[in-house]
Backbone as a ProteinNet text record, in pm:
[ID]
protein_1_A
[PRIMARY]
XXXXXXXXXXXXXXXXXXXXXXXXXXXXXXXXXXXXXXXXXXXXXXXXXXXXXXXXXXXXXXXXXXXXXXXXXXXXXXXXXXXXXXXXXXXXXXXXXXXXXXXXXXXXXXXXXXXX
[TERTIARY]
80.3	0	84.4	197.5	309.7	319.3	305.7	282.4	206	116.8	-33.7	-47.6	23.6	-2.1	60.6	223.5	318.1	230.8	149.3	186.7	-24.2	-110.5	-149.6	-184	-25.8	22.3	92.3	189.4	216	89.2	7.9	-81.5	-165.4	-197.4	-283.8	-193.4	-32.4	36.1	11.8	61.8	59.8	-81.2	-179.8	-348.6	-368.4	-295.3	-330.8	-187.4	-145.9	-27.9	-93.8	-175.5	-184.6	-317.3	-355.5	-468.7	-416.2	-352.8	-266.8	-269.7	-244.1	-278	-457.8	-538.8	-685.1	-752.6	-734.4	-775.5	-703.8	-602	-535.4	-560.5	-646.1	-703.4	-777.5	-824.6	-877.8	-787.3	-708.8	-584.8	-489.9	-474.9	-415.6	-490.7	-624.3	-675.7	-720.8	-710.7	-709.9	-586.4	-528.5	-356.5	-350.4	-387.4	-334.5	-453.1	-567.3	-639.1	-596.2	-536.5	-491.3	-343.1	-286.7	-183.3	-189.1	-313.9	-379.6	-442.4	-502.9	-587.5	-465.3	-355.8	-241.8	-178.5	-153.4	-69.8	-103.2	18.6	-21.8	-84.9	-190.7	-294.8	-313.8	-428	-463.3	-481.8	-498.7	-473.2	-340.2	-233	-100.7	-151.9	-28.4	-64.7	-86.3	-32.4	8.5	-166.5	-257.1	-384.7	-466.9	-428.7	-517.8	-503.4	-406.3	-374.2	-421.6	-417.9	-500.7	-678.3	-738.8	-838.8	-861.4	-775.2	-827.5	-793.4	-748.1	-726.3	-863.6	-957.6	-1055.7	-1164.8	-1170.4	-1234	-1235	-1137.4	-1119	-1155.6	-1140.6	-1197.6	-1340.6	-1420.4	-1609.6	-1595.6	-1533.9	-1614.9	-1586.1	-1624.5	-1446.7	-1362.2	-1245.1	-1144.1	-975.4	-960.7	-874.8	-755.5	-738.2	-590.2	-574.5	-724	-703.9	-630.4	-697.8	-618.5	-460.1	-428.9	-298.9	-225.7	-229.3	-188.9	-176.8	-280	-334.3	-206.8	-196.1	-113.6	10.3	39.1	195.2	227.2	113.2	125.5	127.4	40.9	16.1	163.6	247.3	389.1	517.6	471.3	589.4	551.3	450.9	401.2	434	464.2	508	458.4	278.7	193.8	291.6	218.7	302.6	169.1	245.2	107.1	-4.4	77.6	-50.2	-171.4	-142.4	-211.6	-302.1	-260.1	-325.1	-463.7	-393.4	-511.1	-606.2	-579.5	-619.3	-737.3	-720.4	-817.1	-927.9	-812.5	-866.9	-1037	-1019.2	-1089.5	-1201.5	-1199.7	-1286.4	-1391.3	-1330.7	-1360.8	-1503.4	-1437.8	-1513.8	-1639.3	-1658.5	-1720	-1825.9	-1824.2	-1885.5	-1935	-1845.6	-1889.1	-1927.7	-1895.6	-1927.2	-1857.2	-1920.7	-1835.5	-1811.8	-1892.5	-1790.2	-1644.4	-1639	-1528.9	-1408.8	-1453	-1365.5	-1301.7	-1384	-1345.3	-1177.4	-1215.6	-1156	-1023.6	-1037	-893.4	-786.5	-794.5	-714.6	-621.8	-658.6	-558.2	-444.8	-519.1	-426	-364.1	-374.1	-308.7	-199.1	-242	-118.9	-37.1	-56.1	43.3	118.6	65.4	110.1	237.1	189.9	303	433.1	438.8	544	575.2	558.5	576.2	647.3	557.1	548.3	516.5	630	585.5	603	535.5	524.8	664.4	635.8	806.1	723.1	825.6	782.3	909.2
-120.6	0	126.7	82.7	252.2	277	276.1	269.2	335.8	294.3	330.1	482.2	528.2	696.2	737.9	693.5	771.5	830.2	724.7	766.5	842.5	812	950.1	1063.6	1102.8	1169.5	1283.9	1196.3	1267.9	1320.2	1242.8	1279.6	1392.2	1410.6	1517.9	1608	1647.3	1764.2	1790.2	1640.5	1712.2	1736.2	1710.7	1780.4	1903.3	1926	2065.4	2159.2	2115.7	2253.8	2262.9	2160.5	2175.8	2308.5	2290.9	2426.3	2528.9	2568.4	2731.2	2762.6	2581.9	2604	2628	2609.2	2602.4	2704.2	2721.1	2854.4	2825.7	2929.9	3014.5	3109.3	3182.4	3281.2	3238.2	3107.2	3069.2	2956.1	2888.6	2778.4	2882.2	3021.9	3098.8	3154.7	3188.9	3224.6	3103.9	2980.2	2888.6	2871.5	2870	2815.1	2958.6	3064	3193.5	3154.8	3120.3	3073.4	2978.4	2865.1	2758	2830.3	2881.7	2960	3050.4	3132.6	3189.6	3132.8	3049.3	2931.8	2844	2813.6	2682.1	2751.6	2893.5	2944.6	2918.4	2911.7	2918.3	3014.4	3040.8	3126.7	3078.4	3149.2	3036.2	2878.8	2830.6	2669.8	2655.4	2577.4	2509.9	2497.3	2489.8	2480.1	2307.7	2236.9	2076.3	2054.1	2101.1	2097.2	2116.3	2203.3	2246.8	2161.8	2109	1982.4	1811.8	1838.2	1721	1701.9	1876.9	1843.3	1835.6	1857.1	1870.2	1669.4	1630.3	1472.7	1438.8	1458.2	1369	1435.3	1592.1	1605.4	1525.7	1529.9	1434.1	1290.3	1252.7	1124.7	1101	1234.2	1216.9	1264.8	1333.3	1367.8	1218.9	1140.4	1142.8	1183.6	1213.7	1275.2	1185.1	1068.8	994.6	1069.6	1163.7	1237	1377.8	1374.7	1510.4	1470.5	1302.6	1240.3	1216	1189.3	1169.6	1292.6	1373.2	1495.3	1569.1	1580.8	1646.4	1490.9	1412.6	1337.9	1373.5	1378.9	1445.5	1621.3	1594.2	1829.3	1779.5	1705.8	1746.3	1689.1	1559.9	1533.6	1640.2	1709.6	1791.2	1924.9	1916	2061.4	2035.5	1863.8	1811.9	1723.4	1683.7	1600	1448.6	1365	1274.3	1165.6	1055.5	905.9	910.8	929	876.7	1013.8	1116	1270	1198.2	1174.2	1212.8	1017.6	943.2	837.8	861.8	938.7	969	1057.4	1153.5	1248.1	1125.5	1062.1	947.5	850.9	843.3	837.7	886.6	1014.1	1122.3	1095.4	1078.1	1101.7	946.8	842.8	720.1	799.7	829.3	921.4	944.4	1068.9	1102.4	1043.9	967.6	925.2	718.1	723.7	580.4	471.2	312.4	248.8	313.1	370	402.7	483.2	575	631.8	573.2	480.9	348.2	310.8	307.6	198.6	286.6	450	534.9	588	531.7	549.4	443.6	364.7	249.1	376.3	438.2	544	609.7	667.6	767.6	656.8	551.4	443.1	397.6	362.7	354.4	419.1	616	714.3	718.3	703.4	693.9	555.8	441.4	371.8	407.6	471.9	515.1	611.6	699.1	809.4	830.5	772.5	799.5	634.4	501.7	370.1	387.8	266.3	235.2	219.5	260.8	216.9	102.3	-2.7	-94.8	-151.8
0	0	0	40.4	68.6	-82.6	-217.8	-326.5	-368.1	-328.8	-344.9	-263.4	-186.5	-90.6	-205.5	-229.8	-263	-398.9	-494.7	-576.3	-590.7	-469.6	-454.8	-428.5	-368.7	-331	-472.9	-554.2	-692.7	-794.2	-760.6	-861.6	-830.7	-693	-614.1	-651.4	-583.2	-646	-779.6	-913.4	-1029.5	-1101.4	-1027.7	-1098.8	-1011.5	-885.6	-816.4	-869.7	-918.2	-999.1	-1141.4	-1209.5	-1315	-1353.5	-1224.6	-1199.7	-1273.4	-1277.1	-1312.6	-1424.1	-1554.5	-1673.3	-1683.5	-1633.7	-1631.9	-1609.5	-1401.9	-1368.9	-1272.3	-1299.2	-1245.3	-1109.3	-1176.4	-1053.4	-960.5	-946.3	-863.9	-777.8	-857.3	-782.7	-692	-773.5	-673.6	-512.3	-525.9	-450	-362.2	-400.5	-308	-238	-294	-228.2	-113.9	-155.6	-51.5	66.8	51.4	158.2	212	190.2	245	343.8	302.2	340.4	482.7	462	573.3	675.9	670.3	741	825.5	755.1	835.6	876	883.6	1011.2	1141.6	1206	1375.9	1398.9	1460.4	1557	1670.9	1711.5	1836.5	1842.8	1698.1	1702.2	1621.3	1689.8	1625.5	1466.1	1397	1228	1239.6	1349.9	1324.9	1382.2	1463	1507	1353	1314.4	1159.5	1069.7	1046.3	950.5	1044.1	1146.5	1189.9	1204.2	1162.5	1190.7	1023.9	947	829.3	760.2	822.9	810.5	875.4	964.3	1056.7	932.9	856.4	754.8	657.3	601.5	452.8	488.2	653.1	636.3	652.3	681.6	686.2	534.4	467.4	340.3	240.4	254.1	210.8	109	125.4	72.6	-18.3	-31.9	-24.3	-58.3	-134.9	-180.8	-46.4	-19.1	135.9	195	231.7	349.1	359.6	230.8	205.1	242	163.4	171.5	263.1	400.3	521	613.7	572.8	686.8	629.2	555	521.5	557.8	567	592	784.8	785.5	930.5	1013.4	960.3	1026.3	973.4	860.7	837.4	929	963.2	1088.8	1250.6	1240.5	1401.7	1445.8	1415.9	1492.7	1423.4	1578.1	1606.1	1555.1	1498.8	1444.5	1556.2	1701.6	1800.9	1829.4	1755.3	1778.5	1666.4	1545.6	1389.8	1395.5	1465.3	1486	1599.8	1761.1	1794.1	1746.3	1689.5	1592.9	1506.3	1444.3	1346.7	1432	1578.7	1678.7	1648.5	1644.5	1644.9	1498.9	1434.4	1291.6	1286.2	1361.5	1382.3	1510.6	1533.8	1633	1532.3	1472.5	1394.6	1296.3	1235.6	1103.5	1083.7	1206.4	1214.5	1149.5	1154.4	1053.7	902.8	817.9	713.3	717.9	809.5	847.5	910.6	952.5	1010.3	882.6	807.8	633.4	547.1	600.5	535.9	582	725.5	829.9	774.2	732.5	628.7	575.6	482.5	387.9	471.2	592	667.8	744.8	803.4	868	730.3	556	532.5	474.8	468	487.7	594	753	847	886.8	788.3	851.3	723.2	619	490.8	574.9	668	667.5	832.7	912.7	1053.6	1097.6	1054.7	1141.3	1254.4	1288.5	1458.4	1539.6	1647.3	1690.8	1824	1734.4	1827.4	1899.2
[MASK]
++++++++++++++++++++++++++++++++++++++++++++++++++++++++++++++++++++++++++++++++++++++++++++++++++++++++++++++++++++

């Protein structure tokens, strides 16, 4: 499955850069919102990228998820923060959301394995 993130993971970057050839003015005005939104404020940027992983897993999201677990360990959160959340997400969204924690469990072990 570590295959299977990596590669969509490449593909989410190269269809979200390819925006620019399309629309432009709007891939830009997304990216500067995304920009504004993941700064530290009163919630950590590594909190914002974890709640945006427990999102992508009620909508569902499969390239969010990917993406939001790689944003959220390059911001600091640790595997046991981002499944913890993952918790949450089963909370809400029940067994299907359970079905969808699979993805971020196998970004999380390419990215952030278990230390056993």
């Amino acid at each position: 499955m570590d295959n299977d993130v990596e590669k969509t993971l490449k593909s989410f970057q190269k269809h979200f850069g390819a925006l620019n050839r399309d629309i432009p003015d709007t891939r830009n005005a997304f990216t500067d919102l995304l920009k504004t939104v993941h700064k530290d404020g009163a919630l950590p940027a590594k909190f914002k990228e974890i709640i945006c992983i427990v999102a992508s897993i009620l909508a569902p999201c499969e390239s969010c998820m990917v993406y939001h677990t790689k944003q959220a360990l390059s911001a600091g959160a640790t595997r046991e923060e981002i499944m913890e959340a993952a918790a949450v997400a089963i909370v809400m969204g029940g067994g299907p959301a359970s079905t969808h924690i699979a993805t971020v469990q196998d970004a999380l072990d390419l990215w952030a394995p278990r230390k056993e």
